[in-house]
C-alpha positions in Angstrom: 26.7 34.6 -17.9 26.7 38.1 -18.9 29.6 38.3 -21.1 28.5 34.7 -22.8 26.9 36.2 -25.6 28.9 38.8 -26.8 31.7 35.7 -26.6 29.7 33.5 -28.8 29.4 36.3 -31.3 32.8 36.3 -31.5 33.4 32.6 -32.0 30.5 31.9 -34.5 31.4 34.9 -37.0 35.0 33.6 -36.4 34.1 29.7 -37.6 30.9 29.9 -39.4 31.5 33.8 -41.1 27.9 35.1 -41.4 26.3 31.8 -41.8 22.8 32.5 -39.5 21.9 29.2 -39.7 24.8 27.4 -38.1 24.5 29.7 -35.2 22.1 26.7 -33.8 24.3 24.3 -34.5 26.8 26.5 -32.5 25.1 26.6 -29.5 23.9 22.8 -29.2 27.9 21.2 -29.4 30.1 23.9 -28.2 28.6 24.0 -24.4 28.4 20.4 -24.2 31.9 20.5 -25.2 33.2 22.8 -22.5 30.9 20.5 -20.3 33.3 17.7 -21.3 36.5 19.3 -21.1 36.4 20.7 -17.7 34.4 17.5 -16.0 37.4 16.2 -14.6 38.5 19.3 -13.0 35.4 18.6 -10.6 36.1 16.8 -7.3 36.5 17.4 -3.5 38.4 19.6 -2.0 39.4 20.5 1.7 38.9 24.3 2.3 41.9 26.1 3.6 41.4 30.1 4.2 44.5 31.7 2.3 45.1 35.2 3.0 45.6 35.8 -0.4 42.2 34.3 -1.7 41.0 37.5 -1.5 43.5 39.2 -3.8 43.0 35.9 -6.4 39.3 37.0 -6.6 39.9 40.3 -7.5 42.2 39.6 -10.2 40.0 37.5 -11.7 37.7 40.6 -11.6 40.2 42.5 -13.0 41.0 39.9 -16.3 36.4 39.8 -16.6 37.3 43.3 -16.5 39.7 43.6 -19.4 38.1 40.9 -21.6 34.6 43.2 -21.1 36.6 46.3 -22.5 38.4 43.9 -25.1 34.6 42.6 -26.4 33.2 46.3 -26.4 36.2 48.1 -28.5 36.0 44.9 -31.1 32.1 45.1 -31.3 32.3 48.5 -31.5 35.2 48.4 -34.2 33.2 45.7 -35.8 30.2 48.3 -36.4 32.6 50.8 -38.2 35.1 48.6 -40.1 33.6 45.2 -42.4 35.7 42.5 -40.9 36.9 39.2 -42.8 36.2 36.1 -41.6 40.5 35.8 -41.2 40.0 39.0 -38.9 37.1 37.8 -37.1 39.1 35.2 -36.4 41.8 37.5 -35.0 39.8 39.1 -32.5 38.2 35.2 -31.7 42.0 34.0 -30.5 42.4 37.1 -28.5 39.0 36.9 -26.6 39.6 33.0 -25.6 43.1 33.4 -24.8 41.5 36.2 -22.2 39.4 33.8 -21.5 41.3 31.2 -19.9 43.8 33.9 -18.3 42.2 33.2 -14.9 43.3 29.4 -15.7 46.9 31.3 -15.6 46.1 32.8 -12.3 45.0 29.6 -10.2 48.3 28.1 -11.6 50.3 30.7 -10.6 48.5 30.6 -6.7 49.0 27.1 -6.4 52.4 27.4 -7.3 52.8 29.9 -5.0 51.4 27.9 -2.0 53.2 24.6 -2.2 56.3 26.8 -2.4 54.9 28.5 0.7 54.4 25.2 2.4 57.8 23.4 1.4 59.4 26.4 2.9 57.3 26.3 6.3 58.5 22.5 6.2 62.0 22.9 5.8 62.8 26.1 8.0 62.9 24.4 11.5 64.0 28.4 12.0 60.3 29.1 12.9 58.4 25.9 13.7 57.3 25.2 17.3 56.4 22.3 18.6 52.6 22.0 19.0 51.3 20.4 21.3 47.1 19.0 22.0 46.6 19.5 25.1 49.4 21.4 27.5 52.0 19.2 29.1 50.6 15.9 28.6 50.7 15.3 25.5 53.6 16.4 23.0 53.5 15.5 18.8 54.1 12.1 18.1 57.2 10.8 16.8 57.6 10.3 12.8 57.2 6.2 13.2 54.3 7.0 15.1 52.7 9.5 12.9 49.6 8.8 11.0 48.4 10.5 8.0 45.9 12.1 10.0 48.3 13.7 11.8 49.5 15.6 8.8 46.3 16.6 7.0 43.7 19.3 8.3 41.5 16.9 11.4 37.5 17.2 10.6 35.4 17.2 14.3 34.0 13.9 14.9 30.0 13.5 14.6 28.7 12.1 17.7 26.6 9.0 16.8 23.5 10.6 17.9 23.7 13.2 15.5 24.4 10.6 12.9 21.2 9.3 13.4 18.8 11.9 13.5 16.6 11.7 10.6 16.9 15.1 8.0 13.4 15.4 8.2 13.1 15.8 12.2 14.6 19.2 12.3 12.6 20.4 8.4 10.3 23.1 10.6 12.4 23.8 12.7 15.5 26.3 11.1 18.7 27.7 12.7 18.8 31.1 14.0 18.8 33.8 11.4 22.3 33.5 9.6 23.4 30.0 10.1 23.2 27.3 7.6 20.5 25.6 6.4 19.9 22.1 5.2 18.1 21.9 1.8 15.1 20.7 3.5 15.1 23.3 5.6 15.7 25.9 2.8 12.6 24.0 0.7 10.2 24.8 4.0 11.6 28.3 5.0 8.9 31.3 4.5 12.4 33.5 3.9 13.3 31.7 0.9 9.9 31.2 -0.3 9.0 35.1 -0.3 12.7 35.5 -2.1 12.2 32.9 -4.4 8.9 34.5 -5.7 10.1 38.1 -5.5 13.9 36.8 -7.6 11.0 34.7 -10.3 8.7 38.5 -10.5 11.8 39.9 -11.2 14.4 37.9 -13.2 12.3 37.3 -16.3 11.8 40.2 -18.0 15.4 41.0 -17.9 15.5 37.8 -20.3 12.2 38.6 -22.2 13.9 41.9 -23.1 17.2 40.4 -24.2 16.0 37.4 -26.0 13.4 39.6 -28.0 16.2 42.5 -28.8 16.2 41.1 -32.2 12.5 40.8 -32.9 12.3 44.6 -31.3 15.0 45.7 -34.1 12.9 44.0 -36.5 9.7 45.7 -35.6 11.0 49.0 -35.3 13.4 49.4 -38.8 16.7 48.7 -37.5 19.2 47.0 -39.8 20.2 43.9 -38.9 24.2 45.1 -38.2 23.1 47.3 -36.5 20.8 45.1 -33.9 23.4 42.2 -33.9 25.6 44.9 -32.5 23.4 46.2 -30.1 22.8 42.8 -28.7 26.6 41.9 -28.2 26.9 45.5 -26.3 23.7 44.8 -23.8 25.7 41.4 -23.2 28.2 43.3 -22.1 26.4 45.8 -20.0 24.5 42.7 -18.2 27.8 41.9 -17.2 28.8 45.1 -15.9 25.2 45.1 -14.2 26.3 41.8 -12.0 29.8 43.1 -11.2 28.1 46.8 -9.6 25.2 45.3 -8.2 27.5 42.8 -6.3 30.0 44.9 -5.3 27.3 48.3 -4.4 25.7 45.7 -2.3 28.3 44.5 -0.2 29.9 48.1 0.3 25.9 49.5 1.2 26.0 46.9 3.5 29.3 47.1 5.4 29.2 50.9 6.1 25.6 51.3 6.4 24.0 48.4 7.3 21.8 48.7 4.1 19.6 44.9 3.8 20.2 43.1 0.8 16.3 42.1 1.0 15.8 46.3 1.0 18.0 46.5 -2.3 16.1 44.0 -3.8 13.0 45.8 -3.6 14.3 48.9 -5.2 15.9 47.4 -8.3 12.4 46.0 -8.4 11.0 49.1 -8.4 14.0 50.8 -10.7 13.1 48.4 -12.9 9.2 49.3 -12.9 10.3 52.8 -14.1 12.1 51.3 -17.2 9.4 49.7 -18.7 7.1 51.5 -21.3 4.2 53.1 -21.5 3.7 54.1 -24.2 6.4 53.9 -26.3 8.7 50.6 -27.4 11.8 52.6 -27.1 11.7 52.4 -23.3 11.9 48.7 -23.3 15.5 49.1 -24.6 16.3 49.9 -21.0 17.6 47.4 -18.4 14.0 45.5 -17.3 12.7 42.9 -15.2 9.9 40.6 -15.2 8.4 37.5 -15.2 10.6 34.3 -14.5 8.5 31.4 -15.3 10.2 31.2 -19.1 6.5 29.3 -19.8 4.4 32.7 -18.7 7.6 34.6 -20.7 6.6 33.1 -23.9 3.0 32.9 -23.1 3.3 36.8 -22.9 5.3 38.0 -25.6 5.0 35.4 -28.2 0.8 35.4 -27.6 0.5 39.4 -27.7 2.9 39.3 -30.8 1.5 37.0 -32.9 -2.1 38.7 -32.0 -0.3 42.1 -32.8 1.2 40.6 -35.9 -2.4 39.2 -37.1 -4.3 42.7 -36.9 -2.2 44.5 -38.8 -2.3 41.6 -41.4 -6.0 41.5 -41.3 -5.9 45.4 -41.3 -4.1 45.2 -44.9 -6.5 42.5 -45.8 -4.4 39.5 -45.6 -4.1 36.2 -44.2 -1.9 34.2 -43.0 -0.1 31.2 -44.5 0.3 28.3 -42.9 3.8 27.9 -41.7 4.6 31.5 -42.9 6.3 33.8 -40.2 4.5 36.5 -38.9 6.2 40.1 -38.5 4.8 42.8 -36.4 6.1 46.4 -37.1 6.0 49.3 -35.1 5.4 49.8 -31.1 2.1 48.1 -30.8 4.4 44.7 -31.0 5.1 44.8 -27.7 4.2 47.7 -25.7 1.2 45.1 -23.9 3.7 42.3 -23.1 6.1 44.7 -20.9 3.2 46.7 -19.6 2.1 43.4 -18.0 5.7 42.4 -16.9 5.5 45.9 -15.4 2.5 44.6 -13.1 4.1 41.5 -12.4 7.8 43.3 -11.2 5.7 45.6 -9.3 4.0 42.8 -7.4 7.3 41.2 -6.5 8.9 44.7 -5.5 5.4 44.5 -2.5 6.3 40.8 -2.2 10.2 41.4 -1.4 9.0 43.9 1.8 8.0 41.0 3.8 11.7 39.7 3.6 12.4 43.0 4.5 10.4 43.4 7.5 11.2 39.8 8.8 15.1 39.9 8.3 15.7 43.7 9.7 16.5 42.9 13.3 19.1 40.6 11.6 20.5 43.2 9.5 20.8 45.6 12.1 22.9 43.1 14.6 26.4 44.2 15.3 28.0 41.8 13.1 26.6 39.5 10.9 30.2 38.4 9.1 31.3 37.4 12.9 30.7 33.7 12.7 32.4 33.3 8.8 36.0 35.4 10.4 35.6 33.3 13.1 35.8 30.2 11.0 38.5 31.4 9.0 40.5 32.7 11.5 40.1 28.7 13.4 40.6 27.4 9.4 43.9 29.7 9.5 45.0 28.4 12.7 44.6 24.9 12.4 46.4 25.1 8.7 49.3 27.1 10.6 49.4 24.2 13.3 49.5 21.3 10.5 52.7 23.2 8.6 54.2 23.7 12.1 53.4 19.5 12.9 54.7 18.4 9.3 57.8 20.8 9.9 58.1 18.8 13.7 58.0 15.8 12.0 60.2 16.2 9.2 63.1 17.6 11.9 62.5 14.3 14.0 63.3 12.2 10.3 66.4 14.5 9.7 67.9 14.1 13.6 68.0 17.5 14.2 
């Protein structure tokens, strides 16, 4: 999300060269056609813990990591050198080839795990014979092998379970940790008070970055210059997610910090960076308002008012149809001084979730139940190799 518009920078000067118009056009067919493409890749999938999943994740990290330096030296390049539509083109094939390196990296770990599993099959070496239940029962013979047998076994639901009704157990949620149903998710005051606080505070990172060019506009900018600057705050939104995801997680291994807690001071971070007085504070990182309806309610009403008193200052009126400018700070200075009250409201919102969930966060362990599971997911793929190994020594006579 983050790095998506710096991307289709890239792409649109790279097919339409500096033609504004068919940017539109641009963004209505080309993510319908990635839609399409990658459709059939969508399907179920059994989980098996790997250890190496981890190591996969952070080399696709790494790659986001290299195409965001790529996209900043070319935009950055792009502001010093005038590039041909054959060089934008250049830099285009380079960004999507990064682009689908990851695609690269899944092939390369599925190779590396059916290899992993023929070898576990064929080296009777280091298979054991597993048995269910101790000296009563021993693995079944290949002719009397089924295909469950072979594949990862799923616990059977008792009946009764089947036939409780989802909307029995709606007000009544698991313990503090443990999965919810959607129902139970719709009806829970936790996600509730984080749904509102995320809403407070989501929008007015959006009203800042999809009014960047009207701000340029309204202050003198030149337009290479704002197109620029757009493609690099792109590119810092990205670098935002990756640092707020990974501070979290380390904040809250080695000190128990609550997620809910570091909500409420981005909230409040992001309080400081809106202006005041002056529209050159709204170029920092800001939050806001998330309903996209009170987002242009906000900025597009206070512009337009802006825009008709300094018309009807020079004596003017407006056309129908005609666009209206606004220059200078006045343009927006009211809309983020209001998404300033709102963000602060969600940052006093957010402490409930603090207080409610801070017994939780300061239990021994909250990651205890997901090791569990993947060390029993380990397990039970290390018994199915050892039962298809079996199985496959029984065929050969060994």
């Amino acid at each position: 999300m983050g790095l998506s518009g710096a991307i289709i920078t890239q792409l649109y000067h790279a097919i339409y060269g500096n033609d504004s118009k068919s940017l539109i056009l641009l963004l209505a067919w080309l993510p319908t056609a990635i839609s399409f493409a990658f459709l059939p890749t969508i399907r179920t999938m059994k989980i098996n813990r790997q250890q190496s999943e981890h190591q996969v994740l952070y080399n696709f990290i790494y790659v986001s990591l290299g195409l965001a330096g790529f996209l900043m030296i070319i935009i950055i390049v792009e502001e010093k050198v005038a590039f041909s539509k054959s060089d934008y083109g250049g830099s285009a094939a380079a960004t999507v080839f990064l682009l689908f390196f990851p695609f690269a990296i899944a092939i390369m770990e599925e190779h590396n795990l059916r290899k992993g599993s023929k070898v576990s099959a064929g080296d009777s070496s280091q298979l054991t014979i597993v048995t269910e239940k101790a000296d009563t029962e021993t693995v079944p013979s290949l002719s009397q092998a089924t295909p469950a047998a072979t594949t990862n076994s799923v616990p059977a639901v008792p009946d009764a379970q089947k036939l409780v009704s989802c909307w029995r157990n709606v007000f009544r949620p698991p313990v503090r940790g443990e999965d919810y149903s959607i129902l139970q998710a719709l009806f829970s005051i936790d996600m509730l008070v984080l749904f509102f606080s995320a809403t407070c505070g989501v929008g007015g990172t959006l009203t800042a970055i999809d009014n960047l060019g009207q701000m340029g506009t309204s202050l003198g900018y030149p337009t290479r210059s704002i197109s620029t600057f757009v493609s690099l705050v792109s590119i810092w939104n990205y670098l935002g997610r990756v640092v707020a995801g990974f501070g979290s997680e380390i904040l809250l291994k080695k000190y128990k910090f609550p997620r809910p807690l570091m909500l409420t001071l981005v909230l409040l971070f992001a309080c400081v960076g809106s202006p005041s007085n002056s529209i050159q504070s709204s170029w920092r990182s800001l939050r806001g308002i998330g309903n996209h309806r009170v987002h242009l309610w906000v900025t597009g009403h206070l512009y337009d008012r802006e825009g008709t008193k300094q018309l009807a200052a020079l004596g003017l009126v407006r056309k129908p149809g005609e666009a209206l400018n606004c220059t200078g700070v006045e343009c927006f200075k009211m809309s983020f001084i209001v998404i300033t009250a709102v963000t602060f409201f969600g940052s006093l919102v957010s402490i409930i979730l603090v207080l409610r969930t801070r017994k939780f966060y300061k239990s021994d362990d909250i990651y205890k139940r997901f090791r569990d599971e993947m060390r029993a997911a380990e397990k039970d793929f290390a018994m199915t190799g050892n039962r298809v190994g079996t199985l496959a020594d029984e065929a050969n006579g060994r």
